[in-house]
N, C-alpha and C positions, 0 to 999 in steps of 0.2 A: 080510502085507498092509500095504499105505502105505497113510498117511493122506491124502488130497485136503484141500486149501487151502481155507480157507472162502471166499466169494467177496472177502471186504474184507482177504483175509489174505494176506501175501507170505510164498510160499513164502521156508524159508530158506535159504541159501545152503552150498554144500558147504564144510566147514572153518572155517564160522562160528559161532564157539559165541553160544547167546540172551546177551542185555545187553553183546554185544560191537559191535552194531551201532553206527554213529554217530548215527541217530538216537537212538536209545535213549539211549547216553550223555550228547547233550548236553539231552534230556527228565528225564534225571536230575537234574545240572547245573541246570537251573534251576528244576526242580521242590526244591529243597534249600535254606533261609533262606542268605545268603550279603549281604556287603558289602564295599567297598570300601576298602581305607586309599589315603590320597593325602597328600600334601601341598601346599596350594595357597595364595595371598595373595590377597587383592582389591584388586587394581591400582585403583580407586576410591576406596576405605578407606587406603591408602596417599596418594595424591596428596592426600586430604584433612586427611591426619595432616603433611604435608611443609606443608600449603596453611598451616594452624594454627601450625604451629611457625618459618616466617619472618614472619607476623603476632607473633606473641610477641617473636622477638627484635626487629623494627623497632621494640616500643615497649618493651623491657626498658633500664634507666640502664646495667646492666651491659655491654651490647652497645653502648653508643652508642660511636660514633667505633670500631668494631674492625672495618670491612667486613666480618663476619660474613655468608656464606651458605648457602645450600642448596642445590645445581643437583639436579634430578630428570630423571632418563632413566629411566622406566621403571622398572627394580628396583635399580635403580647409582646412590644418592645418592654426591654428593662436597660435604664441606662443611670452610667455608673461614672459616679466621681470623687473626689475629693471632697468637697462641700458642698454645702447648700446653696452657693450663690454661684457656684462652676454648672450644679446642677441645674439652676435657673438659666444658663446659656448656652449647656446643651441642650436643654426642652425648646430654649429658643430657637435653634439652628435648625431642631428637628423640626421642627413648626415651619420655616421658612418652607424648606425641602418635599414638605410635603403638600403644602398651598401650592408651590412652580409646579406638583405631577398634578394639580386640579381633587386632591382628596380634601375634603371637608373638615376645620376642627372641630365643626359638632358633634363627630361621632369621635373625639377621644376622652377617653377617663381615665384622670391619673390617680393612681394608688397612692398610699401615706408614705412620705421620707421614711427609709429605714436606714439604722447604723448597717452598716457593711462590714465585714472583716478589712483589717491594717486602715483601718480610721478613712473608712471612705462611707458614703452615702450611695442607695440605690432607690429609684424608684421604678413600679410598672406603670407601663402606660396600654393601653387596651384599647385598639381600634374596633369598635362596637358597629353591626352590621345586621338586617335584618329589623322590622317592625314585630317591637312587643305588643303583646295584646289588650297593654294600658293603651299604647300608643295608635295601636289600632282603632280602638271602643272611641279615643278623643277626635283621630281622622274622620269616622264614622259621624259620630255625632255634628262637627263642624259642618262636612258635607249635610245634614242631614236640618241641620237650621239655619245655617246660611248658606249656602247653597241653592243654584237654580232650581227651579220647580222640574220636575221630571227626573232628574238625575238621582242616583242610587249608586249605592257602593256597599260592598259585600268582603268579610276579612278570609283570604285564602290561606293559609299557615303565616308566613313571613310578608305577604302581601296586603294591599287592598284592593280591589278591582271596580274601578267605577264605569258605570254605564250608562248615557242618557241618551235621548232620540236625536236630540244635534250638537253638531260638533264645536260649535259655540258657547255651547254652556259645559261640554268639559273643560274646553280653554278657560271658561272664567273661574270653574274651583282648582286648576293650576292655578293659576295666577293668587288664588285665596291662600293656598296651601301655603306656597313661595311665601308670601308675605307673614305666614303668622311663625311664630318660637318655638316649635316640638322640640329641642334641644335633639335633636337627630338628624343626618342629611336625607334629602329625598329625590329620587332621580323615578320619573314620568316615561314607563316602557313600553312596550307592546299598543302602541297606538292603532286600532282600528278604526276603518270607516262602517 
């Protein structure tokens, strides 16, 4: 004897085993606490940190007469002076300015000193955003043998997205994440329960 379909119930399909369905999976999927790792700047908090620190040097004695500056594009500072050791205290300044808006120095990479036209020095500096897919593959992995039993994490372009059944063992692979050296900053978003 079969059983007939209740009226609000879809029959299943032949070869389809239950919880294989897509709906199902992805009812699962977000029925599961789960959050986001990213890496991101605020392009805002940045321009305001660049805004601060050519205020500073226009009125510091140490920078006077060294046409010290700062050009801003975006996340590609290049900053400019007289020497190499003026340069070394512009990188410093910039470096404060950008610790007080709360942006990371893990995610800067400075470029090689270069000679500049009228005997000056310039170098870039590159605020670096988004998880590579080196970076990804080593998140992955860390979650994946250190990490609580159940939890899972998946790389979505610039993202990773991790998932476990409770929400105590996402807190502990933050807390893992936090403690180890990716040489990148990493900021925990889209928190679901």
């Amino acid at each position: 004897m079969t059983r007939s379909a209740a009226p609000n119930e879809r029959p299943q399909r032949s070869g389809q085993r239950l919880g294989t369905h897509p709906r199902f999976v992805i009812a699962t999927l977000f029925g599961m606490p789960s959050f986001d790792i990213v890496s991101e700047v605020d392009h805002q908090e940045v321009r305001n940190a660049i805004d601060q620190a050519q205020r500073e040097i226009g009125n510091r004695f140490d920078f006077k007469n060294t046409d010290s500056s700062i050009e801003h594009n975006d996340l590609v500072l290049t900053l400019r002076t007289v020497s190499e050791d003026r340069l070394a205290a512009l990188r410093l300044v910039v470096e404060e300015k950008l610790v007080k808006r709360g942006i990371s120095l893990k995610g800067l990479d400075y470029g090689k000193i270069d000679e500049a036209t009228q005997n000056t020095v310039r170098q870039l500096v590159t605020i670096k955003v988004g998880i590579s897919s080196d970076k990804a593959r080593e998140i992955n992995r860390t979650i994946k043998e250190k990490g609580p039993k159940g939890v899972s994490s998946q790389t979505q372009g610039e993202t990773v997205r991790v998932t476990g059944k409770k929400r105590d063992d996402l807190q502990a692979v933050m807390t893992l994440l936090k403690g180890m050296d990716l040489e990148i900053p990493l900021q925990f978003n889209n928190q679901r329960d």
